[in-house]
KEDO-354280 format. One record per residue (C-alpha): x, y, z. Coordinates in steps of 0.5 Angstrom, whole numbers, padded with zeros to 4 digits, always signed. Layout:
<mizas>
XYZ ...
</mizas>
This chain:
<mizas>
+0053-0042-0062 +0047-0045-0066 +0042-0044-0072 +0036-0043-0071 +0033-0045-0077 +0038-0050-0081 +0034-0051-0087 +0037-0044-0088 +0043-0047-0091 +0040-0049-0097 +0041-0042-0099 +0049-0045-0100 +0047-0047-0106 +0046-0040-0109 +0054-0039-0108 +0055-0044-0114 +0050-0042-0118 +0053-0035-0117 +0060-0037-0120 +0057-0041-0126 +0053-0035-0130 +0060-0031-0128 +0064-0037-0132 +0059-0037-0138 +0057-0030-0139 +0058-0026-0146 +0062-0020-0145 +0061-0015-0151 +0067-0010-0151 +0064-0002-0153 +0065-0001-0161 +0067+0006-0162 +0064+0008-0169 +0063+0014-0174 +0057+0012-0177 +0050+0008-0178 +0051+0006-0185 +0058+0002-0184 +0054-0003-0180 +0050-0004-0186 +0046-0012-0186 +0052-0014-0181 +0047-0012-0175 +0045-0018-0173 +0051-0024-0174 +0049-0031-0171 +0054-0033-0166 +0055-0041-0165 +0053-0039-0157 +0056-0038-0150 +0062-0042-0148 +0065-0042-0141 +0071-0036-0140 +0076-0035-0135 +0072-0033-0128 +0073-0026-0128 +0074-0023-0121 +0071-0018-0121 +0067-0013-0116 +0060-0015-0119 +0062-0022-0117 +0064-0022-0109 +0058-0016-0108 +0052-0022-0111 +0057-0028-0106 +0056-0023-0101 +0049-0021-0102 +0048-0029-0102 +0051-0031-0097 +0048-0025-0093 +0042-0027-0094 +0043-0035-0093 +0046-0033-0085 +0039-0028-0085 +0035-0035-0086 +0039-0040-0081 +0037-0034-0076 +0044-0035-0072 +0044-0035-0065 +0050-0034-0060 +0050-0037-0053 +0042-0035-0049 +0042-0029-0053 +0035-0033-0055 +0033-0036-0048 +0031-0032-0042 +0030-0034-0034 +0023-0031-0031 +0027-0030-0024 +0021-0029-0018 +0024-0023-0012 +0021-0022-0005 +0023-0017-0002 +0023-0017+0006 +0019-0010+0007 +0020-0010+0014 +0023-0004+0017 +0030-0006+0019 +0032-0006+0012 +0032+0001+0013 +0038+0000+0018 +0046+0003+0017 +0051-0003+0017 +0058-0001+0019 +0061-0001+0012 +0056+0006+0012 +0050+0002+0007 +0043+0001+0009 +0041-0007+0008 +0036-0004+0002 +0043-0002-0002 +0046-0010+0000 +0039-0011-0003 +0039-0008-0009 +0047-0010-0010 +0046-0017-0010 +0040-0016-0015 +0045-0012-0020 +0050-0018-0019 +0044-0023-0020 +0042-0019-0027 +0050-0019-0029 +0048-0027-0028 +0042-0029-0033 +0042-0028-0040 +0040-0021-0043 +0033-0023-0044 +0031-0026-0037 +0024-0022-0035 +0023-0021-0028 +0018-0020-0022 +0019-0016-0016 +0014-0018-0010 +0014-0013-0003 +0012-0017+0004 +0007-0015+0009 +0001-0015+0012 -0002-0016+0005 +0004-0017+0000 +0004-0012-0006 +0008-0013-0013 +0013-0008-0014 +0014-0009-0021 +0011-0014-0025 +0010-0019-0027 +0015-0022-0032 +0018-0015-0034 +0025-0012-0037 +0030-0010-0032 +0030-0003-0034 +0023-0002-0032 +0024-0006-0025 +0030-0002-0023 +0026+0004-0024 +0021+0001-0020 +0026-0001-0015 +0028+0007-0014 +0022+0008-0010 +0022+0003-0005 +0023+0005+0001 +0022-0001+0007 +0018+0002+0013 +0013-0004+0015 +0012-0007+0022 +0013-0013+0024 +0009-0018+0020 +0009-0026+0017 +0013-0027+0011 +0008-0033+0009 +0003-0030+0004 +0008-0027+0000 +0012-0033+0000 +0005-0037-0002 +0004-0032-0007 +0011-0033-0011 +0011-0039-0010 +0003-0039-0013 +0007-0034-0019 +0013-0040-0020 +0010-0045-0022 +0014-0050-0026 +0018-0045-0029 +0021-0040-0025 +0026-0038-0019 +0024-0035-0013 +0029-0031-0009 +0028-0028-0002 +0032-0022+0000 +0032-0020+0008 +0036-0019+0014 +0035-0026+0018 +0035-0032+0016 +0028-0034+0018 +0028-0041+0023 +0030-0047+0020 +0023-0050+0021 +0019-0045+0018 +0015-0049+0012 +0018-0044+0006 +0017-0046-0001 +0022-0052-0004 +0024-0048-0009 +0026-0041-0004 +0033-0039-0005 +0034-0035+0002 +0040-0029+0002 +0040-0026+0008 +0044-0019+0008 +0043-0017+0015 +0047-0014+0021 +0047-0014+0029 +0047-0008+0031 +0046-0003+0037 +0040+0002+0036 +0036+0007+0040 +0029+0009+0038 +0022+0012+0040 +0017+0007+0042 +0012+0011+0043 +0010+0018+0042 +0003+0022+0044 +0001+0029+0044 -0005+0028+0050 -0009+0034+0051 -0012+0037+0058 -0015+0043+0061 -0009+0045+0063 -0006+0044+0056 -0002+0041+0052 +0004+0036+0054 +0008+0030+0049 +0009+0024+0053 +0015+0020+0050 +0017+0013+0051 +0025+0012+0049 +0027+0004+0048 +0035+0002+0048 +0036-0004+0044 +0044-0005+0046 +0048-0008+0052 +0050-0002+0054 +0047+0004+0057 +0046+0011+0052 +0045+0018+0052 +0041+0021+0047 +0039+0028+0045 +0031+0030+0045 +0029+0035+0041 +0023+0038+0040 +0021+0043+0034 +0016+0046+0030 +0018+0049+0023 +0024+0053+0026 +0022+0054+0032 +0026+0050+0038 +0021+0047+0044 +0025+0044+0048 +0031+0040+0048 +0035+0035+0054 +0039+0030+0055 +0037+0024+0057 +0040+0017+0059 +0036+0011+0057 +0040+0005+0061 +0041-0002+0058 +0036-0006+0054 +0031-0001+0058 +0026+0004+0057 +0026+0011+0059 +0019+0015+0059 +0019+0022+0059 +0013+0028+0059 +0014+0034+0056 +0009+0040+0058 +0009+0044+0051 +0008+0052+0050 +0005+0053+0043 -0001+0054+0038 +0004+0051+0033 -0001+0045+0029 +0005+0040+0029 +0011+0039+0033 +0017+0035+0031 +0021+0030+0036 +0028+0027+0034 +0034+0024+0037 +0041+0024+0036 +0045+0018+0039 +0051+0015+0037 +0049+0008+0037 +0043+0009+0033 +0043+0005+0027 +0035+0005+0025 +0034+0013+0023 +0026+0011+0021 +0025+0011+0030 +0029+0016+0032 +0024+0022+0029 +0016+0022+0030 +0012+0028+0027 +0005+0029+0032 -0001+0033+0030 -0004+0037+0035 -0010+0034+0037 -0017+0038+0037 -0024+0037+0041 -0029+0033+0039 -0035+0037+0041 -0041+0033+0041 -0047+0039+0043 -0052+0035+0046 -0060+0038+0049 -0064+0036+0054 -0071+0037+0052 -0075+0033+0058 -0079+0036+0062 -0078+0032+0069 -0074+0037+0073 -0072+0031+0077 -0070+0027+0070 -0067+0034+0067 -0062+0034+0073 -0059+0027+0073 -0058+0027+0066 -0054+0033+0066 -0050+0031+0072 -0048+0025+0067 -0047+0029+0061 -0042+0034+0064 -0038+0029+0067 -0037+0027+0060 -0030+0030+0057 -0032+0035+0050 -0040+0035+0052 -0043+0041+0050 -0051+0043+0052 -0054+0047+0047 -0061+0048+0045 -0065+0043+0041 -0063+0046+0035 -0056+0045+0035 -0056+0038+0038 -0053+0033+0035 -0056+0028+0040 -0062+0030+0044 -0066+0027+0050 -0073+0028+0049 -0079+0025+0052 -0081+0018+0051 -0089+0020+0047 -0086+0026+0043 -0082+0021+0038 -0077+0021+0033 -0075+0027+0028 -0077+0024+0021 -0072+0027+0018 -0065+0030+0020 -0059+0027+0022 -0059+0029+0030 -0059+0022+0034 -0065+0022+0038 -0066+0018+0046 -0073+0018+0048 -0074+0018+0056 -0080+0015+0058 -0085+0014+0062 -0088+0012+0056 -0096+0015+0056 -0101+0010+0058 -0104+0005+0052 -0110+0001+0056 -0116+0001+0055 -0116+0000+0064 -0111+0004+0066 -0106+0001+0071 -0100+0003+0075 -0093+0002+0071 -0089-0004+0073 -0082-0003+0077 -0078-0009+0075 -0071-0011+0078 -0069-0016+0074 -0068-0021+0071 -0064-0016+0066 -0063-0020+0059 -0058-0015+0056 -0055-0015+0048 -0049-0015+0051 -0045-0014+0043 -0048-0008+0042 -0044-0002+0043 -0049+0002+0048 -0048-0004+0053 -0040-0004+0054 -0040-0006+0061 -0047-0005+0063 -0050-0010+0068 -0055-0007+0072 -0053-0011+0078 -0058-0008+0083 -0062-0004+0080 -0069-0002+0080 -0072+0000+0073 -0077+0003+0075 -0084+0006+0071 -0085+0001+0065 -0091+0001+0060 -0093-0003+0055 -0089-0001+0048 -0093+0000+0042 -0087+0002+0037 -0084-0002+0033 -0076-0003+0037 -0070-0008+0036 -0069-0011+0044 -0063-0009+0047 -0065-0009+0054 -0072-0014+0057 -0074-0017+0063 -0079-0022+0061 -0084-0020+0055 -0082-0013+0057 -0078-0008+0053 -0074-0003+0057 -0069+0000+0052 -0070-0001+0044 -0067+0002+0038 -0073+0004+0034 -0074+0001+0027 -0075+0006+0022 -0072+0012+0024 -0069+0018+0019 -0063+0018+0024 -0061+0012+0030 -0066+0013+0035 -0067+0009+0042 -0073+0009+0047 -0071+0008+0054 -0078+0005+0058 -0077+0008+0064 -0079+0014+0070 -0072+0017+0072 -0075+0020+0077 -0076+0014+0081 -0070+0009+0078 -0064+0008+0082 -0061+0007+0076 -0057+0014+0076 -0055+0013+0082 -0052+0006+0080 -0044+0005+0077 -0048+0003+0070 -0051+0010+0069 -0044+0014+0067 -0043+0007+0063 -0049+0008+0059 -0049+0016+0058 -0041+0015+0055 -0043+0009+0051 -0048+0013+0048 -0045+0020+0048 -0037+0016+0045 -0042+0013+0039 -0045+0020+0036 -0037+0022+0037 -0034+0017+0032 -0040+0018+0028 -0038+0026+0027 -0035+0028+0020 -0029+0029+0020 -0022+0025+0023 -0023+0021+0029 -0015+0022+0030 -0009+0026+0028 -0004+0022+0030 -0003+0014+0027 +0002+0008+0027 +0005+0006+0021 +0000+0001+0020 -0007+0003+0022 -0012+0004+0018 -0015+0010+0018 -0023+0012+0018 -0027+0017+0018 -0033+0020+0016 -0034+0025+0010 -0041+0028+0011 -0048+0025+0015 -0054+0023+0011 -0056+0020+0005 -0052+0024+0000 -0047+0031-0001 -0050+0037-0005 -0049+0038-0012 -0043+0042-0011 -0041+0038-0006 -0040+0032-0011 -0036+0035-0016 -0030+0037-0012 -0024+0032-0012 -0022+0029-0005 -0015+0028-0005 -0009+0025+0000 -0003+0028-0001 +0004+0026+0002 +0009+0031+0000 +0010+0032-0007 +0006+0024-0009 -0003+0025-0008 -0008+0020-0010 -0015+0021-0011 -0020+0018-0007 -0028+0016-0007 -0033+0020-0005 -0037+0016+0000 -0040+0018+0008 -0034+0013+0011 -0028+0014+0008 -0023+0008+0009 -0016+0008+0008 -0013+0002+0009 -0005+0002+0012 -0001+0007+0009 +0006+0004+0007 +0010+0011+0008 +0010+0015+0015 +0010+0023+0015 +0005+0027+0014 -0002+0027+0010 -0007+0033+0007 -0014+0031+0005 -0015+0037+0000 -0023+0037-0001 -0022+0041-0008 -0018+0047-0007 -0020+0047+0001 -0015+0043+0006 -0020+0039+0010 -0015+0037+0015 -0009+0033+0015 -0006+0027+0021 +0000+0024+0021 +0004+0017+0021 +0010+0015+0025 +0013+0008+0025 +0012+0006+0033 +0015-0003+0033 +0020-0004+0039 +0020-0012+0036 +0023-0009+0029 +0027-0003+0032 +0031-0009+0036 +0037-0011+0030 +0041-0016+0035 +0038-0021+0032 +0040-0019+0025 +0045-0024+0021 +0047-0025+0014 +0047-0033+0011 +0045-0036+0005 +0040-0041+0005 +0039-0046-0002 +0032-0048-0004 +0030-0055-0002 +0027-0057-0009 +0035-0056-0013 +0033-0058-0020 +0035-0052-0024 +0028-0050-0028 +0033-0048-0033 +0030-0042-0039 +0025-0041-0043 +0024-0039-0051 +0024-0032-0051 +0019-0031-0058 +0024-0025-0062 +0020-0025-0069 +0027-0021-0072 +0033-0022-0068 +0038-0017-0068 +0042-0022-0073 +0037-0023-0078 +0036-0015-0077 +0044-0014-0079 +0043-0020-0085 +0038-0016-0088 +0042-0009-0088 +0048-0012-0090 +0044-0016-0097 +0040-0010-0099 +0047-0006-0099 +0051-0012-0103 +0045-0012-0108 +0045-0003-0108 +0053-0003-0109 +0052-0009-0115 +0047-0005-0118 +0051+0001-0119 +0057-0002-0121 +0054-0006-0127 +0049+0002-0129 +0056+0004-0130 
</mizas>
């Protein structure tokens, strides 16, 4: 116990005073007469002043002792242990996703977790604030930073670790950043990290982990082909002995499939299923007796759906038509339509590009002849200087090949493919919509008969396939960023615009921006995801948790590990403008001095 503000006890000295004007105060004893006139001139007699009574004790006198003293414990503001201190304790939590796993005591590592943060709350004073970091990929604040207890453990509640294998030093460099000289750090995990690995001096290590057994699925894909449809699964056993496990395949209520499976020691067992619905997502889960880690045991897939890209020939070269339709049909979801339902056209070279529209455009030479002297196109073999990082040109070499047919070019390109101060193929500059220009005579190249003419088509077709609105793909690791694009052009319509553009999880939803790309960097929660355009569901995928690394628990342990710097950064003041003391003081002063005057009205 101390006092915060000792001048306080001054008010000691009112205690005295107090009794003194008890001592010498006049008591007049109430005088029952019949009449005015009896008291005639009488009515003021001098008197020869006060003199000093016996002290009477009387109520009046313990309520104004007691109304002093009151306020004197008010002003030296009492204080009692570090009920006025506090300690700003920094809490990383491991978030990886073997914190998730089941000891043998029944409990997830993420509950030891929390019961040591309760037992470390019990320890600090009342006061202390507390912030609350998450690892990963990019280390978040769960709760915080210096906030009360009651509001992190709300935060807590939602907590739910999930992450892939990661490095645990940015989040150790960001508590260590929000420590500085007054605060303590605390890493909460599974396993003792290396004895070698540079940690911040004040990190206090507690690992609560476990080894243990586990059986999960490592990899998990719904594959699409012209026969139907099949899942392919890869099942992994982290344990020294041999396995059996169940696998069942359902949708909504339905049973697909189900079988028995051996999966022997420290090995894998991979398995196709051939699926017979038109159901949209397909749940897979195991049951094993020796699986610790429920997050691997359980895989959600959406079904996959086509990507057409509609594709027109417009060239008027028979022989050109015919090699550009063989290479196009042998690309899978390639579909030849007419010139006004293309998404990417091959047209002849001298027709040029829409100036409006968001169709892709390949012109396909022989370019017209420009000179003023006509003259014979140029067959070129080479050398070839190819923009071997652009995109297009992914695996090409043109090794062998004779580009034949070249013209001069007149319009306004970036190089992608020359030969000397020639432009053979070029993205042309200026265009409403991506367009190239091929300066070349299909019909005497060999080019389409050479391993570099299936290479270029597939880059060209697989490019104009991504750039398609909507998902790219339904199916993701916990982890992955997902990408895709919401519409093509400059800007949506009006009413597209004003309609909201939701991810919704479960009963939790996010709105997101509105843009041509939208990004969605490395959801922390497997399941299912809609993306709602206003009350329209524009189409949902799913996330599942895929690491052989983290769902492997034998390396898990338990230990503790004290910070290399030990000085104790002691507490803090905490700014407490009316303590609960001061509060109490004041109650009971305003009561002494309310019961004093009502003894004296009477």
């Amino acid at each position: 116990m101390y006092l915060a503000n000792p001048w306080g006890l001054l008010g000691l000295l009112a205690l005295p005073a107090i009794i003194v004007l008890h001592l010498y105060q006049r008591r007049f004893p109430a005088l029952v007469v019949a009449g005015l006139h009896l008291w005639a001139d009488e009515d003021h007699v001098p008197t020869s002043g006060r003199r000093r009574d016996r002290l009477p004790l009387s109520a009046s006198l313990f309520l104004e002792l007691l109304a002093a003293l009151a306020a004197t414990l008010g002003l030296v503001d009492l204080r009692f242990g570090d009920l006025g201190r506090a300690v700003h304790q920094i809490v990383i939590l491991d978030d990886s996703a073997s914190m998730s796993a089941v000891g043998s005591d029944g409990q997830t590592f993420r509950e030891r977790a929390l019961a040591g943060l309760e037992k470390r709350r019990q320890e600090l004073p009342y006061r202390s604030v507390w912030t609350v970091l998450l690892t990963g990929r990019r280390p978040t604040m769960l709760a915080g930073p210096a906030i009360r207890w009651s509001e992190v453990a709300t935060a807590l509640e939602r907590w739910n670790p999930a992450a892939p294998r990661h490095d645990f030093g940015p989040a150790w460099d960001l508590g260590a950043q929000l420590a500085g000289d007054n605060a303590r750090l605390l890493f909460l995990t599974d396993r003792l990290p290396d004895p070698d690995a540079p940690v911040p001096a004040k990190l206090e290590i507690v690992a609560i982990g476990e080894a243990r057994p586990n059986l999960g699925i490592s990899a998990a894909e719904w594959l699409r082909d012209g026969h139907g449809s099949s899942l392919f699964l890869r099942l992994q056993n982290h344990h020294s002995a041999s396995a059996t496990t169940t696998v069942r395949g359902v949708a909504g209520e339905m049973a697909l499939f189900q079988r028995e499976v051996a999966v022997p020691a420290e090995g894998s067992v991979s398995l196709q299923v051939p699926l017979q619905t038109a159901a949209a997502i397909v749940r897979v889960e195991l049951s094993a007796s020796d699986d610790a880690l429920p997050l691997d045991s359980r895989v959600e897939l959406v079904r996959p759906r086509p990507r057409i890209v509609p594709v027109a020939v417009t060239v008027a070269e028979p022989v050109a038509v015919q090699k550009l339709q063989a290479g196009l049909q042998a690309i899978p979801d390639v579909e030849l339509v007419e010139q006004n339902s293309a998404r990417l056209m091959f047209a002849p070279a001298e027709a040029g590009p829409s100036v409006a529209g968001t169709t892709w455009w390949v012109g396909v030479g022989p370019l017209p002849d420009i000179t003023d002297a006509p003259a014979e196109p140029l067959d070129l073999t080479g050398p070839f200087v190819l923009e071997r990082n652009h995109p297009l040109l992914q695996g090409v070499t043109l090794q062998g090949v004779l580009w034949a047919g070249v013209r001069p070019m007149t319009l306004p390109a970036t190089p992608l493919i020359t030969c000397g101060d020639h432009l053979l193929f070029g993205e042309l500059d200026g265009a409403a919509a991506p367009a190239w220009l091929l300066n070349l005579d299909l019909a005497r190249t060999n080019l389409a008969e050479s391993l570099d003419w299936p290479i270029l088509l597939t880059n060209l077709v697989e490019a104009r396939r991504e750039s398609l609105p909507g998902l790219r793909r339904w199916n993701y690791r916990l982890g992955e960023d997902v990408r895709f694009r919401l519409f093509e052009g400059g800007s949506e319509s009006e009413p597209a615009r004003s309609r909201a553009l939701i991810l919704r999880q479960g009963e939790t939803q996010r709105p997101l921006v509105r843009s041509a790309v939208v990004d969605l960097p490395a959801l922390s929660d497997v399941g299912l995801y809609e993306l709602r355009d206003g009350d329209r569901l524009y189409d949902s995928f799913a996330v599942n948790f895929f690491d052989a690394i983290e769902s492997d628990l034998r390396q898990l342990g338990s230990g503790h590990r004290s910070p290399a710097d030990a000085e104790d950064v002691g507490f803090f003041p905490v700014d407490q403008p009316l303590t609960w003391w001061l509060l109490t003081a004041l109650i009971l002063t305003l009561a002494a001095m309310l019961l004093d005057w009502r003894v004296l009205r009477q």
